[in-house]
N, C-alpha and C positions, 0 to 999 in steps of 0.2 A: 538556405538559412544557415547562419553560423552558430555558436553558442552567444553572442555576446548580449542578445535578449534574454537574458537568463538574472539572477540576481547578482551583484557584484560578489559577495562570498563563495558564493555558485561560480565564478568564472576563477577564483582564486583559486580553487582546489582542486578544479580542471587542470587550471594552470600547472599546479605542482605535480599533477597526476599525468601530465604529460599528455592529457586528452585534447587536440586542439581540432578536432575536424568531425562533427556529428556523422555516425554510419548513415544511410539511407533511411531507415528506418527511424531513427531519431529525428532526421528531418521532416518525414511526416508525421510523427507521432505527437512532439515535443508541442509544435503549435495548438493540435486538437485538444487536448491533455491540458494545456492551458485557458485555454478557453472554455474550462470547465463542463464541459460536453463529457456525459459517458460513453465509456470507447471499448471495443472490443480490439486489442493490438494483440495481433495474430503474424510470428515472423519465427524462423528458426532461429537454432541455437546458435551462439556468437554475433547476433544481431545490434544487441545493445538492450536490449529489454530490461537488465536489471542494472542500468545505469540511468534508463528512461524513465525507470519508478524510483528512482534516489532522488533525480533531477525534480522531476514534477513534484513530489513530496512534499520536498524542504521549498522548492516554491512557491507550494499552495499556504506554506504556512511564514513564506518569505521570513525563513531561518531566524525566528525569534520566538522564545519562549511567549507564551499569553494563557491565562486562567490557570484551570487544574485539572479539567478532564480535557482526554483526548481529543486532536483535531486531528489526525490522519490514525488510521488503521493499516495494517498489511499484512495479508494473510497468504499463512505457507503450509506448505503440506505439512512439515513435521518437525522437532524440536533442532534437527543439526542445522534443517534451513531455516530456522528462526535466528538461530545463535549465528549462523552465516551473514545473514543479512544485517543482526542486530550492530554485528562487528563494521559491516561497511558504512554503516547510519553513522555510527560512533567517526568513522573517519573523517565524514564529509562533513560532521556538526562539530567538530573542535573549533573554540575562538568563537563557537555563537551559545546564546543561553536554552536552548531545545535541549528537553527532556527526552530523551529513547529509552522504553521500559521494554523488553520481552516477558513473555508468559508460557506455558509449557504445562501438560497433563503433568510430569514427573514434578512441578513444583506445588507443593501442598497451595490449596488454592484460597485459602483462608489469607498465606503471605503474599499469594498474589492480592488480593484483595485490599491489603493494609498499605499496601508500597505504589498501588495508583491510585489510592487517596491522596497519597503524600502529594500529588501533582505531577504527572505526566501530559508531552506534546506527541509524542507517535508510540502508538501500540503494536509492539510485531509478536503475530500469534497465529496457532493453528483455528478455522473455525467452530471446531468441536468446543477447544476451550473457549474461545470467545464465548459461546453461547452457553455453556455453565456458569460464566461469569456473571452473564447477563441472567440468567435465571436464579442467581443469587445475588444480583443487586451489588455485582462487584465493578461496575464499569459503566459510566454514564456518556451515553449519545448525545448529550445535549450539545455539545460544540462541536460535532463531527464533521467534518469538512471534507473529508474525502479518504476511502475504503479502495485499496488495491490489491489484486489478489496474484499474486508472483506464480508465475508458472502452473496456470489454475489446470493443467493437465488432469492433476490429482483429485480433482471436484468428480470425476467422473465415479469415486468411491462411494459408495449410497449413504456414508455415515458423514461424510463429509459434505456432500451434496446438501442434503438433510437441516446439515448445520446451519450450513450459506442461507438455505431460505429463512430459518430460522431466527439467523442474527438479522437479517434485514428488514423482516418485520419487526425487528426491536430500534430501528433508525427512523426517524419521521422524513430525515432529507441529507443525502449525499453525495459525492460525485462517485460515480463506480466506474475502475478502470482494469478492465481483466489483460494481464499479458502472457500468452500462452503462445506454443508452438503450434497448434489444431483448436479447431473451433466446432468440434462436434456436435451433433442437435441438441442432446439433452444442454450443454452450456450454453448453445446459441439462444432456448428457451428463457435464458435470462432476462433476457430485453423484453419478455412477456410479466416476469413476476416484477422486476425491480432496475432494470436497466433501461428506460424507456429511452427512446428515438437517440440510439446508442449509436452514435461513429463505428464504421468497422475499418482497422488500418489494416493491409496484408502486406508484406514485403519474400 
């Protein structure tokens, strides 16, 4: 598999990014991930895992702003890797009309609250916050399309953990795509709360 099933904007910014040749792992991941299937992508680090959730993302939402709430989610441990990840969204989404908001405990969550009203296309956040959002009626699941959790290592924290089941009882229906290094019981249990008849890719 090359990139070039991929969305034409999606191939342009490969293109300028010098990325012409999917790792191993992309090539298996990239199909399943698209075909809407929840997936458990289990591969170490330098793999491509967090080019493989930029990829799929702006795919699922074929790089064009629509409505006002969220259609993709992406959940990270903690605010340096939100703002990390927020920054690479931003690179990939220049020249399309996709909204990327981040959110963060350290931002009073009232402003969170006021600024994805305003209309947001992908949410990057920790699941703690997510789920005060949602427990304050700051963030609606109605157009959710798909929920991925970067480097979901960090779930193994019981406040974190906690959250995840938490916010996913608040989604009636979505794609979930967990990309981690290890697939431990307590996350492999996912596929029992909310992850039903889950892909698992291991490279």
């Amino acid at each position: 598999m090359s990139f070039k099933k991929l969305h034409p904007h999606l191939l342009e910014v490969l293109e300028r990014l010098s990325i012409e040749t999917p790792t191993p792992f992309q090539k298996s991941s990239i199909p399943v991930i698209k075909s809407g299937a929840n997936a458990f992508c289990i591969a170490p680090s330098n793999s491509g895992k967090t080019t493989t959730l930029l990829l799929t993302t702006l795919q699922k939402l074929k790089c064009k702003a629509e409505g006002n709430a969220p259609r993709a989610v992406v959940l990270v441990e903690n605010k340096e890797r939100a703002m990390e990840l927020y920054k690479a969204f931003l690179a990939y989404t220049k020249q399309t009309s996709l909204r990327v908001y981040v959110g963060y405990k350290e931002l009073h969550i009232d402003v969170q609250k006021s600024e994805i009203f305003e209309g947001i296309d992908i949410l990057v956040t920790t699941p703690t916050n997510l789920y005060k959002l949602f427990l304050l009626n700051g963030v609606s699941t109605s157009q959710l399309q798909i929920c991925s959790i970067d480097d979901g290592d960090f779930l193994k924290q019981r406040s974190e953990y906690n959250a995840m089941l938490g916010v996913t009882q608040s989604i009636i229906k979505c794609q979930y795509v967990l990309f981690a290094e290890n697939l431990p019981p307590m996350l492999a249990r996912f596929e029992d709360h909310f992850m039903e008849r889950a892909k698992h890719i291991r490279k």
